[in-house]
C-alpha positions in Angstrom: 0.0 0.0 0.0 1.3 3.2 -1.1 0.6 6.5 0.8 0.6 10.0 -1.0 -2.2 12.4 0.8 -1.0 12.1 4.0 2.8 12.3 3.3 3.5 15.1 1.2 6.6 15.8 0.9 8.0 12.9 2.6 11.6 12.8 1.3 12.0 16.4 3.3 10.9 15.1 6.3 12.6 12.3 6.4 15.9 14.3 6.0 14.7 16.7 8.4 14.3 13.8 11.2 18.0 12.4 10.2 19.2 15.6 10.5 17.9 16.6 13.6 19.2 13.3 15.3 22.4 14.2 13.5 22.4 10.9 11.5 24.2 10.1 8.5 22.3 8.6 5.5 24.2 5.3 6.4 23.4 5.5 10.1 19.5 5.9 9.5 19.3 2.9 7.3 21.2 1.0 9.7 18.4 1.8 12.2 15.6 1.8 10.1 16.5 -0.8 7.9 14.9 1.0 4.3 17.9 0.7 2.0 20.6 3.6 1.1 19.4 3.9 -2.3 15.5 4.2 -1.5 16.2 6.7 1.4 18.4 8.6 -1.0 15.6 8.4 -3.3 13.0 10.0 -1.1 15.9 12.3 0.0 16.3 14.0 -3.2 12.6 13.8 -4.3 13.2 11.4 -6.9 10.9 9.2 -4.9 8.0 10.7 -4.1 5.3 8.0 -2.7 6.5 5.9 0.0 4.9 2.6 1.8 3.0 2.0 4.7 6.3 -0.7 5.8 8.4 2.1 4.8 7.1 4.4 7.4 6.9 2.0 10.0 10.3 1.0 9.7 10.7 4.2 10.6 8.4 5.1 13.0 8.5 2.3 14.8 12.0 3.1 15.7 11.9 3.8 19.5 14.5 6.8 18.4 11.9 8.5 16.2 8.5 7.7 17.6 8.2 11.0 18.9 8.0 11.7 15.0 5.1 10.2 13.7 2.9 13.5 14.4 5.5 15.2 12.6 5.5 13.0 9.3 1.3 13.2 9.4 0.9 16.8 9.5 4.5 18.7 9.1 4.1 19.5 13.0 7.2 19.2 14.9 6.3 18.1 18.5 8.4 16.9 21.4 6.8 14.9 24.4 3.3 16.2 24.7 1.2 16.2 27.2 -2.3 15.0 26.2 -4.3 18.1 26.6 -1.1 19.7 24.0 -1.4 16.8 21.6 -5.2 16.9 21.4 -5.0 20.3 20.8 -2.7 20.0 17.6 -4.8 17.1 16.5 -8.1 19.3 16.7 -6.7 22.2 14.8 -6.2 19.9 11.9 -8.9 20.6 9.3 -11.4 17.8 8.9 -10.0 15.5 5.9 -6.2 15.7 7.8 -8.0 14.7 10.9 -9.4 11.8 9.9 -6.7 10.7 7.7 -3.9 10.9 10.8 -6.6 9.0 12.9 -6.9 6.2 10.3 -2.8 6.5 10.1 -2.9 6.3 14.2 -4.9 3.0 14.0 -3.1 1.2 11.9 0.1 1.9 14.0 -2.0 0.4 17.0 -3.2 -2.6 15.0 -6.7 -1.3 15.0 -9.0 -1.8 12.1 -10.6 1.3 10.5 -14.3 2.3 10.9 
């Protein structure tokens, strides 16, 4: 299963989060386990759909949980507290909102309604 409306934009996110843990390309792929050459795909835009595995190789990763709110609506978050991250989640207009919840239930293992 490909994803596109949720994760626009992917390949710049996913730099972003390397970045930000101060990762090489080699290093994240080590953690994640997505190959060099896709990452570097979705790196330089050359890839620009990704897959469901693809993003829960990644955020699955106890190193980048904190972010899968990130990758879902271009929100950068730390460790929320509830009231903060229901807040963020109901600013989210109504098609994004319900797109990131179906994304949250799959991550749980939930089926969709």
């Amino acid at each position: 299963m490909l994803v596109k409306e949720i994760f626009v934009g992917i390949g710049e996110k996913i730099r972003h989060i390397r970045v930000s843990e101060k990762l090489t390309q080699i290093e994240f792929t080590q953690l994640t386990g997505i190959k060099l050459r896709t990452l570097r795909g979705y790196e330089s835009e050359s890839r620009t759909e990704i897959s469901v595995k693809e993003i829960l190789k990644i955020t699955t990763h106890e190193r980048f949980e904190k972010y899968i709110f990130f990758l879902m609506t271009d929100k950068e978050t730390t460790a929320l507290k509830d009231e903060e991250f229901l807040e963020l989640f109901e600013n989210l207009d109504k098609e994004k909102s319900n797109q990131a919840l179906d994304f949250m239930k799959f991550l749980l293992g939930k089926s969709h309604d």
